[in-house]
DSSP file (Angstrom, degrees, kcal/mol; ACC not computed):
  #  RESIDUE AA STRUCTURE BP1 BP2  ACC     N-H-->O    O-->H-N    N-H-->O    O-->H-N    TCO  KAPPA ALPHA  PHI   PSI    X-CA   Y-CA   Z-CA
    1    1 A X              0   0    0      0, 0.0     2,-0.3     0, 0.0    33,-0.2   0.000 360.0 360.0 360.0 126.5  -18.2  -31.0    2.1
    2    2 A X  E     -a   34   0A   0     31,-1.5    33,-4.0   146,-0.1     2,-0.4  -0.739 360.0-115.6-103.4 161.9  -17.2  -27.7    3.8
    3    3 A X  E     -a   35   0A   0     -2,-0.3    50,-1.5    31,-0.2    51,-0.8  -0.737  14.6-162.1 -74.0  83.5  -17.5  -24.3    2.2
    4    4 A X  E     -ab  36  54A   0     31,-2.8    33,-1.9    -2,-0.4     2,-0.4  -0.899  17.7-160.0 -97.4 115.3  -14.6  -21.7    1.2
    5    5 A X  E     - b   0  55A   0     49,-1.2    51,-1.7    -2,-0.4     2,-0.6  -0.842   5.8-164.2-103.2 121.9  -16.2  -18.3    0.7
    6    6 A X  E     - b   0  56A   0     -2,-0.4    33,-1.8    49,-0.2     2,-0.5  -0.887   3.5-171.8-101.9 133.5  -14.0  -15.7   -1.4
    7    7 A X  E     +cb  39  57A   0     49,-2.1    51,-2.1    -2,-0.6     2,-0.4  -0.972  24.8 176.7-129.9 126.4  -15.6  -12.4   -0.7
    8    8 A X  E     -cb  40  58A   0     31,-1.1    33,-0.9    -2,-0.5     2,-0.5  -0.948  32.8-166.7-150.8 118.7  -13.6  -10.4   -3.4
    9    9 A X        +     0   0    0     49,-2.9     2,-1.0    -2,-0.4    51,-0.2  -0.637  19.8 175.0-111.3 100.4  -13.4   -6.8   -4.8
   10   10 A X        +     0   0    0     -2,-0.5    30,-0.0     1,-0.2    49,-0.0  -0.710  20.8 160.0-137.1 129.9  -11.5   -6.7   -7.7
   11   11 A X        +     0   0    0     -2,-1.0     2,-0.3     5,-0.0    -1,-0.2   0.320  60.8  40.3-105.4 -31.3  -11.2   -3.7   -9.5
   12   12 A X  S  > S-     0   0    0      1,-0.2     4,-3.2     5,-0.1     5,-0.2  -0.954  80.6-105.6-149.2 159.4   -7.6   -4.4  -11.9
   13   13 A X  H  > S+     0   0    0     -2,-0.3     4,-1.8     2,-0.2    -1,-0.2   0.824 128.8  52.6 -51.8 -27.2   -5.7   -6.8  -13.8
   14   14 A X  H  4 S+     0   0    0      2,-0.2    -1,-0.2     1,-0.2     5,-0.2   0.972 111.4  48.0 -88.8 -49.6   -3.3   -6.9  -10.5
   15   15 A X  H  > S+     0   0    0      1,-0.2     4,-3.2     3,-0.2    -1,-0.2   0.938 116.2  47.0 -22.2 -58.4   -6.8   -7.6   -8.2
   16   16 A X  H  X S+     0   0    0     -4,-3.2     4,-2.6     2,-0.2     5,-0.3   0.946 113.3  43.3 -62.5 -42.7   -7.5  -10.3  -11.0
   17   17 A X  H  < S+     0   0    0     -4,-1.8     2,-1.2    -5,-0.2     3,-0.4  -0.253 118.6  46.1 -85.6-154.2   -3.9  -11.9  -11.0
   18   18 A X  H >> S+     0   0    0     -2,-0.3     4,-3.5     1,-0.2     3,-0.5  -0.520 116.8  48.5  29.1 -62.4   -3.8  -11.8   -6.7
   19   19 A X  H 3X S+     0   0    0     -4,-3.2     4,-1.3    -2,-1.2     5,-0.2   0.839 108.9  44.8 -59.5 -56.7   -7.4  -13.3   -6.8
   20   20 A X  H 3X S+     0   0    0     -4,-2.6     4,-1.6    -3,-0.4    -1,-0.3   0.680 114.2  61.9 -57.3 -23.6   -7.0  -16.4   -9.4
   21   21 A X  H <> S+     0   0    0     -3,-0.5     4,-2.8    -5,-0.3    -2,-0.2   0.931 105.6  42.0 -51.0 -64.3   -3.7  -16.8   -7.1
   22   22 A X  H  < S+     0   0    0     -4,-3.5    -2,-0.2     1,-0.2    -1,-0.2   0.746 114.6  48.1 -77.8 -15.8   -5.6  -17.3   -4.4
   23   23 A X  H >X S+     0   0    0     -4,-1.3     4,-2.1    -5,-0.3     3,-1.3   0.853 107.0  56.1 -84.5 -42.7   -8.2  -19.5   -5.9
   24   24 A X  H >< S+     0   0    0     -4,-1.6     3,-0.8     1,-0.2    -2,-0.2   0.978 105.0  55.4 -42.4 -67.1   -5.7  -21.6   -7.5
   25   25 A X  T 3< S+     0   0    0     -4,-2.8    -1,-0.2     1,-0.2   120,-0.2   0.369 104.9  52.4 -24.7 -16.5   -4.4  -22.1   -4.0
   26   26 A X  T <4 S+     0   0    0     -3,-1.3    -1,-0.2    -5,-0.2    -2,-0.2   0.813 109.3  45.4 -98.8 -49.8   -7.8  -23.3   -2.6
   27   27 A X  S << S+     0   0    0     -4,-2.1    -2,-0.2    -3,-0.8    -1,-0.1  -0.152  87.6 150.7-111.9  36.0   -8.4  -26.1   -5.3
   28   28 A X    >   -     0   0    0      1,-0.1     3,-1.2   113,-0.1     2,-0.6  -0.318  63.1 -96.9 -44.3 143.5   -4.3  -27.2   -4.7
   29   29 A X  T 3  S+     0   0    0      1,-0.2    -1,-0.1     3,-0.0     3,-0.1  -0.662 116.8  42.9 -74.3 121.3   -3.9  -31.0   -5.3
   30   30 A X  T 3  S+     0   0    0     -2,-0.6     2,-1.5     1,-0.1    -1,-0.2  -0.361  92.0 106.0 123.8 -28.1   -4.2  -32.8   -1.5
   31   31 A X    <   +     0   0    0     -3,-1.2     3,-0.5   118,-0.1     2,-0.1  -0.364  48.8 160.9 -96.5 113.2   -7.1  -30.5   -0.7
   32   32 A X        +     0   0    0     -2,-1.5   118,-0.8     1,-0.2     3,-0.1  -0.563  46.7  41.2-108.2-171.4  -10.2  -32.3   -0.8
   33   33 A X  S    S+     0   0    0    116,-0.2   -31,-1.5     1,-0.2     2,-0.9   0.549  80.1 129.6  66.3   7.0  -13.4  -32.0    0.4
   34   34 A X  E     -a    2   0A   0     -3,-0.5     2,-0.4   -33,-0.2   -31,-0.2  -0.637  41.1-167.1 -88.4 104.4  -13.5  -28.3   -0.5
   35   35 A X  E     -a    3   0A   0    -33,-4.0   -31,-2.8    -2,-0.9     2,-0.8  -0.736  25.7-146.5 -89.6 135.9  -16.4  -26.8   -2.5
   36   36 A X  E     -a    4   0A   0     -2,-0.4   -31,-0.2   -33,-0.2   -33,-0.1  -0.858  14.6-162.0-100.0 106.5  -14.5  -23.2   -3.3
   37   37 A X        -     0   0    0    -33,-1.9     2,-0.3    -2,-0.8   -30,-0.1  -0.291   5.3-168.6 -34.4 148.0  -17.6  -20.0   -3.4
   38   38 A X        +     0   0    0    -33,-0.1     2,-0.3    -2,-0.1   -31,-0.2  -0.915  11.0 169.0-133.0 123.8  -16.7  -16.8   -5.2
   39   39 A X  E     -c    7   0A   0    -33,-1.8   -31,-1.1    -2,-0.3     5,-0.1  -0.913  40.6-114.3-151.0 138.7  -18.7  -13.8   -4.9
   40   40 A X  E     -c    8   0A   0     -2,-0.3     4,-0.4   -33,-0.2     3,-0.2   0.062  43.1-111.3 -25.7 146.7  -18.1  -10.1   -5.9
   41   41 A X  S >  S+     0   0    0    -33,-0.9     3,-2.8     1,-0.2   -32,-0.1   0.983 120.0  51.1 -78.5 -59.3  -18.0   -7.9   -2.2
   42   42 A X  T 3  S+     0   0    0      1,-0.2    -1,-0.2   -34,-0.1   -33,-0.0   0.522 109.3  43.3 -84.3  19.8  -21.2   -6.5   -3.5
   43   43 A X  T 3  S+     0   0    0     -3,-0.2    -1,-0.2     2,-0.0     2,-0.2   0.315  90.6  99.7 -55.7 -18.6  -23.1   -9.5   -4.3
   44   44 A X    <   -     0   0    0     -3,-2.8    33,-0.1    -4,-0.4     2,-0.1  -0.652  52.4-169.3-108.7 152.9  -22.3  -11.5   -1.3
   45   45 A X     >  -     0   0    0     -2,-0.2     4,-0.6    31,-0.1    32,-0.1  -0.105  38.7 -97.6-103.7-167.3  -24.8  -11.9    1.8
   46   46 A X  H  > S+     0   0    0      2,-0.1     4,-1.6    30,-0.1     5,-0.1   0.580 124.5  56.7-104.9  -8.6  -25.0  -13.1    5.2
   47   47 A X  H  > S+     0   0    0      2,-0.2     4,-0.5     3,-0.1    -1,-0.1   0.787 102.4  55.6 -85.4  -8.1  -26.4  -16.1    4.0
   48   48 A X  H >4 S+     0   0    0      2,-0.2     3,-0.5     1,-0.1    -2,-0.1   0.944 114.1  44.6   2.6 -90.4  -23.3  -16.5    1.9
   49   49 A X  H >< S+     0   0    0     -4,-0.6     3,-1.5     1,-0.3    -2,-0.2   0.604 109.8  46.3 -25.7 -68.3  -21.6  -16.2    5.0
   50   50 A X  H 3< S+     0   0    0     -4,-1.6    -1,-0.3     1,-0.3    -2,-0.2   0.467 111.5  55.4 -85.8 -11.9  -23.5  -18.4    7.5
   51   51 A X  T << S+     0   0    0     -4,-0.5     2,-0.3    -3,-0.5    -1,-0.3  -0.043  99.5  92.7-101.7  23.6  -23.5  -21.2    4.6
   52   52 A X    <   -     0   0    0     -3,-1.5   -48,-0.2     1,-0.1     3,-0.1  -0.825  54.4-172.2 -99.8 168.7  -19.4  -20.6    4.8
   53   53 A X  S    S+     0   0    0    -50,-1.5    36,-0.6    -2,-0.3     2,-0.2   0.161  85.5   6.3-111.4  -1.0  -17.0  -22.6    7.0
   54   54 A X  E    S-b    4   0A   0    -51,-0.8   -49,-1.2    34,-0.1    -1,-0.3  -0.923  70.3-158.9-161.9 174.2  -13.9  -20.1    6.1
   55   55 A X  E     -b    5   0A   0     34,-0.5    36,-0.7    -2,-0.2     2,-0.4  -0.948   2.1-154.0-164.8 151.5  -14.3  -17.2    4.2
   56   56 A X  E     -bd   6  91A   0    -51,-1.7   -49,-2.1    -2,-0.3     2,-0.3  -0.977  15.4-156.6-142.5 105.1  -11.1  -15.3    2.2
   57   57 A X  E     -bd   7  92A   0     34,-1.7    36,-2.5    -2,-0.4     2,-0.4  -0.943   8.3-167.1-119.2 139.1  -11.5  -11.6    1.7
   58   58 A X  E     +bd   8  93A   0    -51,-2.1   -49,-2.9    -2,-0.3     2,-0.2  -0.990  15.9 160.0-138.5 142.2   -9.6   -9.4   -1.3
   59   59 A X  E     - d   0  94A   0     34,-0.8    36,-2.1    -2,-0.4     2,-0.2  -0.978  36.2-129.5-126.5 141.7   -9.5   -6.0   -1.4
   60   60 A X        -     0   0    0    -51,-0.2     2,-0.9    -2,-0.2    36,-0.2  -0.720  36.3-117.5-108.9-173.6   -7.6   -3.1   -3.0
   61   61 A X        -     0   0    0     34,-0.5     2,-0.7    -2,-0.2    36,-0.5  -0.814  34.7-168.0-116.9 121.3   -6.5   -0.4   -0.6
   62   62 A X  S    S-     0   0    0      3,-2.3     4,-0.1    -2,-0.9    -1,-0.1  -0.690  71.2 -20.7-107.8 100.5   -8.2    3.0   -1.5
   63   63 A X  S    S-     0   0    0     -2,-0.7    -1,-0.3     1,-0.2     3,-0.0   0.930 129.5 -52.7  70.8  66.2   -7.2    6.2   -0.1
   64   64 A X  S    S+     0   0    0     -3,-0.3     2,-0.2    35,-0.1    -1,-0.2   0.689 127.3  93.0  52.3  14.4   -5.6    4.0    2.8
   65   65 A X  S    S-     0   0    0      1,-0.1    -3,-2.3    38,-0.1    38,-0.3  -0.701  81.4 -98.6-131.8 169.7   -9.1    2.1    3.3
   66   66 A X        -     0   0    0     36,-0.2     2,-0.3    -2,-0.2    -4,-0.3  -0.225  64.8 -75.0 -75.9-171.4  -10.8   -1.2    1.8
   67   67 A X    >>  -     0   0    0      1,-0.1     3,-0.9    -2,-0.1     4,-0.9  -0.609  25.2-114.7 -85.1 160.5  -12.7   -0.6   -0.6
   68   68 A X  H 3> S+     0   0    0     -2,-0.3     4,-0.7     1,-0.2     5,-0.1   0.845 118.9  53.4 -68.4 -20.5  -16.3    0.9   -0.7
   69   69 A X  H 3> S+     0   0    0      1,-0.2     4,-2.6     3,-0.1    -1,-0.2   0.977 116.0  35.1 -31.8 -64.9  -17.3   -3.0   -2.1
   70   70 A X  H <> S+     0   0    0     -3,-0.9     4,-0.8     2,-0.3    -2,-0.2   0.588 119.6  51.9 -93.5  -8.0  -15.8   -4.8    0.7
   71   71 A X  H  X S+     0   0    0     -4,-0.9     4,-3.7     2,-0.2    -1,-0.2   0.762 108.6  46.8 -97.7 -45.5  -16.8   -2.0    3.1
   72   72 A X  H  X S+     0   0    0     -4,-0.7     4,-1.3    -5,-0.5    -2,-0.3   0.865 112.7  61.5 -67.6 -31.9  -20.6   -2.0    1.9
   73   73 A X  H  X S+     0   0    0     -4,-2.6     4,-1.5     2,-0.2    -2,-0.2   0.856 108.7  39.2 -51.6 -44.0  -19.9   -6.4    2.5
   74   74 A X  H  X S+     0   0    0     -4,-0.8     4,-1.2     2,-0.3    -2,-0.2   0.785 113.6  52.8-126.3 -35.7  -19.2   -5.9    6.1
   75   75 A X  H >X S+     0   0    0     -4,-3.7     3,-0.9     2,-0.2     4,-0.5   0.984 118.8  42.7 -60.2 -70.3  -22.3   -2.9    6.7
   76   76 A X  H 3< S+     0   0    0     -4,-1.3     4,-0.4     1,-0.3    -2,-0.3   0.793 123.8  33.6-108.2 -56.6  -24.8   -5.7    5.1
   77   77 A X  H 3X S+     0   0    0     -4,-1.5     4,-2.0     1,-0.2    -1,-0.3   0.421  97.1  81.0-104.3  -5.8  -23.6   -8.5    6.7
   78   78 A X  H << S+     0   0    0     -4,-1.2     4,-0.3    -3,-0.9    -1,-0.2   0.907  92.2  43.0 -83.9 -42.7  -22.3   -7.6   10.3
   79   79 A X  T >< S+     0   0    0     -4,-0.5     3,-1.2    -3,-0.2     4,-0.4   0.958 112.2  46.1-102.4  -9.9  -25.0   -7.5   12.2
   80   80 A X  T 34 S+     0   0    0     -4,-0.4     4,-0.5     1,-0.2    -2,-0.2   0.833 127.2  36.2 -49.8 -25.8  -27.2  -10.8   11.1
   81   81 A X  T 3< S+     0   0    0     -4,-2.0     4,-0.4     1,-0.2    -1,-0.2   0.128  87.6 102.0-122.5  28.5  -24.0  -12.7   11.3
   82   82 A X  S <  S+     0   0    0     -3,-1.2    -1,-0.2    -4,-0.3    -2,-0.1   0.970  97.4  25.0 -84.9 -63.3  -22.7  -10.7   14.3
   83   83 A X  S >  S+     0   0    0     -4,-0.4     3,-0.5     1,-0.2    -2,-0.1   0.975 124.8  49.5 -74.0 -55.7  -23.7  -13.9   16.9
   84   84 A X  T 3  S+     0   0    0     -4,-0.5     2,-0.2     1,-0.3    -1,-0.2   0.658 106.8  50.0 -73.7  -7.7  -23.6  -17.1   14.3
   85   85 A X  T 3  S+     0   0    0     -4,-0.4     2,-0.5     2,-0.1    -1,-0.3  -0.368  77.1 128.7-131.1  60.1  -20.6  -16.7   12.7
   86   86 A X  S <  S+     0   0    0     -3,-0.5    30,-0.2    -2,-0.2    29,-0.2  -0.906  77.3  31.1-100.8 135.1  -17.9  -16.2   15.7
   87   87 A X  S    S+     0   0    0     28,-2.7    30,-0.5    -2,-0.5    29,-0.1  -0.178  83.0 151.7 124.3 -43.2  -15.3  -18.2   15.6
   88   88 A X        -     0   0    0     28,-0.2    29,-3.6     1,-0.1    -1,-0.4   0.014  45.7-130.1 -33.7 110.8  -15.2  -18.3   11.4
   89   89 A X  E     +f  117   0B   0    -36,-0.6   -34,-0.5    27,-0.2     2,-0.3  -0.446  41.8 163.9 -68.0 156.1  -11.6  -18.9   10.2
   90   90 A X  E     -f  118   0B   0     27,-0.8    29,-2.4   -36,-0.2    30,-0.3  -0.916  18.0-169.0-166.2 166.9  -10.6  -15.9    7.2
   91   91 A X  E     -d   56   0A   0    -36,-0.7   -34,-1.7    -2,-0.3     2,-0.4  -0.958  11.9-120.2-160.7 144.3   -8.1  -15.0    6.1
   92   92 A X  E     -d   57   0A   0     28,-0.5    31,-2.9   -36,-0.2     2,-0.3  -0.839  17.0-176.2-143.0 167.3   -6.9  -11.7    3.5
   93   93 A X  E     +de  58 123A   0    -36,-2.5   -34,-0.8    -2,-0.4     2,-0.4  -0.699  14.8 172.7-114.2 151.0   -5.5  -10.1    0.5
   94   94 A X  E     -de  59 124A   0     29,-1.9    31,-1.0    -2,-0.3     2,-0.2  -0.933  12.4-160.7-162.6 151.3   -4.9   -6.6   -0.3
   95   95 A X  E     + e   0 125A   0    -36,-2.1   -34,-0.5    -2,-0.4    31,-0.2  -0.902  16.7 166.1-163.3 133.5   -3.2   -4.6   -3.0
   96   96 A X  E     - e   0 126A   0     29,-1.2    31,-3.0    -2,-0.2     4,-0.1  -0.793  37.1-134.3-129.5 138.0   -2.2   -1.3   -2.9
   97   97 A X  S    S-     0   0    0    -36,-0.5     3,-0.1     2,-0.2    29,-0.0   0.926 102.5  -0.2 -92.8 -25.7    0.1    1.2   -5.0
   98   98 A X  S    S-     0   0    0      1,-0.3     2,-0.2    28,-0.1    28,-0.1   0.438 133.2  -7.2-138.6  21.8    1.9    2.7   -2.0
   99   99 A X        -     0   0    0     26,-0.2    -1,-0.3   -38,-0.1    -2,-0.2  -0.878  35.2-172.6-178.3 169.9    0.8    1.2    1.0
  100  100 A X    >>  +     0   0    0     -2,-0.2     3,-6.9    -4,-0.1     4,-2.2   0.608  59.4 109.9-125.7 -32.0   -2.2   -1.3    2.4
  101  101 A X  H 3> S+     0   0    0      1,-0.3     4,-2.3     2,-0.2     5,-0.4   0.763  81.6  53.2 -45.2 -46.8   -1.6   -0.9    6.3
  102  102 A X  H 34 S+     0   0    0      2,-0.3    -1,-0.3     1,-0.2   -36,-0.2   0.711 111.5  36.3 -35.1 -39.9   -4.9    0.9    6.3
  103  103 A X  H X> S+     0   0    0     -3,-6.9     4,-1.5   -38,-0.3     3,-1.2   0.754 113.7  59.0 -82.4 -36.2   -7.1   -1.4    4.7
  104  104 A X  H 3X S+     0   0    0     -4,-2.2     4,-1.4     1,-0.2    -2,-0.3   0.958 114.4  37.3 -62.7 -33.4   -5.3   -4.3    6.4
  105  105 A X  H 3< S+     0   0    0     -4,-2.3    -1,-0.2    -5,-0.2    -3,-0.2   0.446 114.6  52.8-103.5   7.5   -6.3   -2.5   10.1
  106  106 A X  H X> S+     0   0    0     -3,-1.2     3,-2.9    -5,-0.4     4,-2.1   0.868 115.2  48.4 -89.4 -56.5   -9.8   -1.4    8.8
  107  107 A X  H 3X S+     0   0    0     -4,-1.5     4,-2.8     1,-0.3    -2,-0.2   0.828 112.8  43.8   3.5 -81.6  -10.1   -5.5    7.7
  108  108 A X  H 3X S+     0   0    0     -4,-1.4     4,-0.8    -5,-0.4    -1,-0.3   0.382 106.3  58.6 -80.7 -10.4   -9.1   -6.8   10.6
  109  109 A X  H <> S+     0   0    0     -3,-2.9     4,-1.0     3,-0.2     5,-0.3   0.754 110.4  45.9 -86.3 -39.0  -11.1   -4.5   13.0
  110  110 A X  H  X S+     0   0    0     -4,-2.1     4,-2.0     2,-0.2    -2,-0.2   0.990 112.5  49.3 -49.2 -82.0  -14.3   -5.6   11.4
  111  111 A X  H  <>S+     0   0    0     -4,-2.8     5,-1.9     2,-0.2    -3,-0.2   0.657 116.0  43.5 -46.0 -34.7  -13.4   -9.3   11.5
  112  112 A X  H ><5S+     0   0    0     -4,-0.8     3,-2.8     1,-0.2     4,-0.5   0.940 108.6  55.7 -68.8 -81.1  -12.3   -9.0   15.3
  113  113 A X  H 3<5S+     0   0    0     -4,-1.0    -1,-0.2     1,-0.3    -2,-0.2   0.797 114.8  47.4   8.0 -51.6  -15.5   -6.9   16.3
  114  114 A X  T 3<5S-     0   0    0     -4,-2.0    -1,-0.3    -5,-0.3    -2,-0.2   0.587 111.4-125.9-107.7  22.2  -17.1  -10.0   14.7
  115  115 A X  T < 5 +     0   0    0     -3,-2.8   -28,-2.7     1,-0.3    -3,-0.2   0.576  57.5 142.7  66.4  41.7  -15.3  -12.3   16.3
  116  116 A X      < -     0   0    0     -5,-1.9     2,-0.5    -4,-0.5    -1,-0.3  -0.384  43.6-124.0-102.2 174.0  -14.0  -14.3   13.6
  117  117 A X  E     -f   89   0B   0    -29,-3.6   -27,-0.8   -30,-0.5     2,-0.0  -0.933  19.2-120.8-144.8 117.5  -10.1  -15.8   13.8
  118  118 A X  E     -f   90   0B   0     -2,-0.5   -27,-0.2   -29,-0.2     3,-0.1  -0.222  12.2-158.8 -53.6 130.1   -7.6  -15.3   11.6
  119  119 A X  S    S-     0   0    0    -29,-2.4     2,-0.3     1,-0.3   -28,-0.1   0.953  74.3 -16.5 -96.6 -41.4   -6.0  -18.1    9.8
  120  120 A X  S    S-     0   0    0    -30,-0.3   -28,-0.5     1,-0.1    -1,-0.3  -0.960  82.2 -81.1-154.4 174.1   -2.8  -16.5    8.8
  121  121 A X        -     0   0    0     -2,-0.3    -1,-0.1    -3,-0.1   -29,-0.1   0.084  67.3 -78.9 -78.0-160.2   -1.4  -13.0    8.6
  122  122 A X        -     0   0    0      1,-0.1     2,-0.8   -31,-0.1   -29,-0.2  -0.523  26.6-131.4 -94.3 174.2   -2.4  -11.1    5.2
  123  123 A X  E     -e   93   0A   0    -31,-2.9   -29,-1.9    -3,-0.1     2,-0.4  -0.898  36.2-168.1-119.2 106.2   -1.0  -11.5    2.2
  124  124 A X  E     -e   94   0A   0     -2,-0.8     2,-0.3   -31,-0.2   -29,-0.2  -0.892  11.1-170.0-123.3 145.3   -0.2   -7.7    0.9
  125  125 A X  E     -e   95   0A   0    -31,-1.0   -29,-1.2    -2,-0.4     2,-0.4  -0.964   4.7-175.6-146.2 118.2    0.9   -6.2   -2.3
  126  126 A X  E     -e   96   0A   0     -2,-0.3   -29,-0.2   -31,-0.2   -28,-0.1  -0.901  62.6 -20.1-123.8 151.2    2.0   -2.8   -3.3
  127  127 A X  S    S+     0   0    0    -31,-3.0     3,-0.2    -2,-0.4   -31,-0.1   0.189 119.5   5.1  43.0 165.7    2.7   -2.0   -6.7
  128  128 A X  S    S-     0   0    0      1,-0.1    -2,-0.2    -3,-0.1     2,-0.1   0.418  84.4-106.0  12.0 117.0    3.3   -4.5   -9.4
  129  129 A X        -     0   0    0      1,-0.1    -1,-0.1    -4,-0.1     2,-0.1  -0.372  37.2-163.6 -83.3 130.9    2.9   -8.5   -8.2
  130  130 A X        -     0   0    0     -3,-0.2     4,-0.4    -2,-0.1    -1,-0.1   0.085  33.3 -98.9-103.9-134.2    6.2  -10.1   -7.9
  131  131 A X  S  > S+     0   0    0      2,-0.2     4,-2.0     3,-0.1     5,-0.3   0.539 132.1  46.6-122.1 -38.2    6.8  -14.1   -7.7
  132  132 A X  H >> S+     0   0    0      2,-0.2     4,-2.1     1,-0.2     3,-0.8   0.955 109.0  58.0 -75.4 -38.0    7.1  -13.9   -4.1
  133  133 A X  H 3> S+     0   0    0      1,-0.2     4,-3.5     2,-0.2    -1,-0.2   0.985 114.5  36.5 -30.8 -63.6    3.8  -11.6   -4.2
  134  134 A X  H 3> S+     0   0    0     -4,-0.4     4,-1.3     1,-0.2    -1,-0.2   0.580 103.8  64.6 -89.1   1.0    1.8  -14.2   -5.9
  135  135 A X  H <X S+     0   0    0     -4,-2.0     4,-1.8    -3,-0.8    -1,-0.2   0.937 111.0  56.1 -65.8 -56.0    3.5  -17.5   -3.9
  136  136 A X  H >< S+     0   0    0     -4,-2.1     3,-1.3    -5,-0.3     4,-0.3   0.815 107.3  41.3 -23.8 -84.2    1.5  -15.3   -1.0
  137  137 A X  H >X S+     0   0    0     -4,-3.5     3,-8.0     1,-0.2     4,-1.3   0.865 108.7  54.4 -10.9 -95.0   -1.3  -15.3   -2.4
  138  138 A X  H 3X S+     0   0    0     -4,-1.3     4,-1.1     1,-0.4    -2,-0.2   0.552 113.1  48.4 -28.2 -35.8   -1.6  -18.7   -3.6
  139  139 A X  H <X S+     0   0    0     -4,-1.8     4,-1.1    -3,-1.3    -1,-0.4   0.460  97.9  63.6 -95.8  15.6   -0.9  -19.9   -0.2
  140  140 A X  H <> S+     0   0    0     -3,-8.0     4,-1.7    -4,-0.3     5,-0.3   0.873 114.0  37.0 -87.1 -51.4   -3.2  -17.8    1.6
  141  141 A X  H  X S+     0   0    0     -4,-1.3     4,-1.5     1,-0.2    -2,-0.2   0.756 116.2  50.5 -88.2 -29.8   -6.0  -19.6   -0.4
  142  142 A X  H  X S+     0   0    0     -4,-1.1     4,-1.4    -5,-0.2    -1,-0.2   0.892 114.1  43.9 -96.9 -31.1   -4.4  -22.9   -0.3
  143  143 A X  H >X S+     0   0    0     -4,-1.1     3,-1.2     2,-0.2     4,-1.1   0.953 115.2  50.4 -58.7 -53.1   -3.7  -22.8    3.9
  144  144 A X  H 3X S+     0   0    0     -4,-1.7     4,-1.0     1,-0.3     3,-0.2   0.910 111.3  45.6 -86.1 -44.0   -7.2  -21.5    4.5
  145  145 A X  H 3X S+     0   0    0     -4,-1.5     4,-0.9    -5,-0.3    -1,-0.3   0.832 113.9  52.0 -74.2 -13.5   -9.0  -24.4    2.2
  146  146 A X  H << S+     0   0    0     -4,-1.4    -2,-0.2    -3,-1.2    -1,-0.2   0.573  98.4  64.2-103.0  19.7   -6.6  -26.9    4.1
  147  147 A X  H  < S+     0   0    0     -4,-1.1    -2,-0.2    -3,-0.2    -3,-0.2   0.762 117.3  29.9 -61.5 -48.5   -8.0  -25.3    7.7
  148  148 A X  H  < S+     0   0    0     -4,-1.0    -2,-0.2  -146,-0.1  -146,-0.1   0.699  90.3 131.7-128.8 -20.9  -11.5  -26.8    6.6
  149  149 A X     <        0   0    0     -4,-0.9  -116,-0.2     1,-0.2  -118,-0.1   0.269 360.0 360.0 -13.1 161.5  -10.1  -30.3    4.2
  150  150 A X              0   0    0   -118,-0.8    -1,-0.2  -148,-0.1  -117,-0.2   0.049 360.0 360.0-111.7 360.0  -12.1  -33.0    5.5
C-alpha cells in the first residue's frame, strides 16, 4: 500500500475547510491502495517523510512567508532526508488574506533544493474559500493520491 503524507499547519476554520478538502480528495472513490497520513507541521519527522511515497503540504501565508510550523518542518527534516527522498512527488496548499506568492516561492524553494517534483501547481486561497477554491483543493489531494494508486 503506498503512503500519502499531509504535512499540514492549520491555524483557522478556512486552514481546516482547505485541509479536510484536500483529504477528502485523497480517499476519492477509484483511489485505492492509498493509506492517507496526517500530521501537524510540527509533529511530523523525517521518518514521516522517508516512510512517505507523496507527501501534500498546507500552509497559511504569514507576513508573505509559510508558516513558522511548516518552516520549523522543512529545518528538521531537510537535511536527513536531503539524499533519500529526491524525486518524492508533493504537492501544496496555501491560504492567505491578501496574497500567498510568498509562501508559495518560499515552498517550492525548499522542495526544489530537496529535489522533490511537483505533482501539480498549488492550490491558493486568499480571503474567504469559494466553490472553485475548495474544487482546488479537493483535487490537489485527490490527483496527488492517484500519482501513487496501486
Amino acid at each position: 500500500m503506498s503512503r500519502l503524507l499531509i504535512v499540514h499547519h492549520t491555524t483557522s476554520p478556512t486552514l481546516r475547510e482547505l485541509f479536510e478538502e484536500v483529504r477528502r480528495g485523497a480517499a476519492a472513490d477509484g483511489i485505492e491502495g492509498v493509506d492517507v497520513v496526517t500530521r501537524p507541521a510540527l509533529a511530523a519527522t523525517a521518518v514521516d517523510v522517508f516512510e512517505a511515497d507523496a507527501i501534500i503540504l498546507g500552509t497559511p501565508a504569514n507576513i508573505g512567508y509559510m508558516s513558522g510550523a511548516l518552516k520549523h518542518f522543512f529545518d528538521t527534516i531537510y537535511y536527513p532526508c536531503l539524499e533519500e527522498t529526491r524525486r518524492l512527488p508533493y504537492a501544496l496548499y496555501v491560504h492567505g488574506n491578501n496574497d500567498t506568492t510568498g509562501a508559495v516561492r518560499a515552498v517550492e524553494s525548499i522542495a526544489t533544493g530537496l529535489g522533490w517534483e511537483r505533482v501539480r501547481p498549488p492550490a491558493t486561497v486568499t480571503g474567504p474559500p469559494g466553490k472553485d477554491d475548495l474544487e482546488s483543493c479537493w483535487e490537489l489531494g485527490a490527483t496527488v493520491a492517484a500519482t501513487i494508486s496501486a
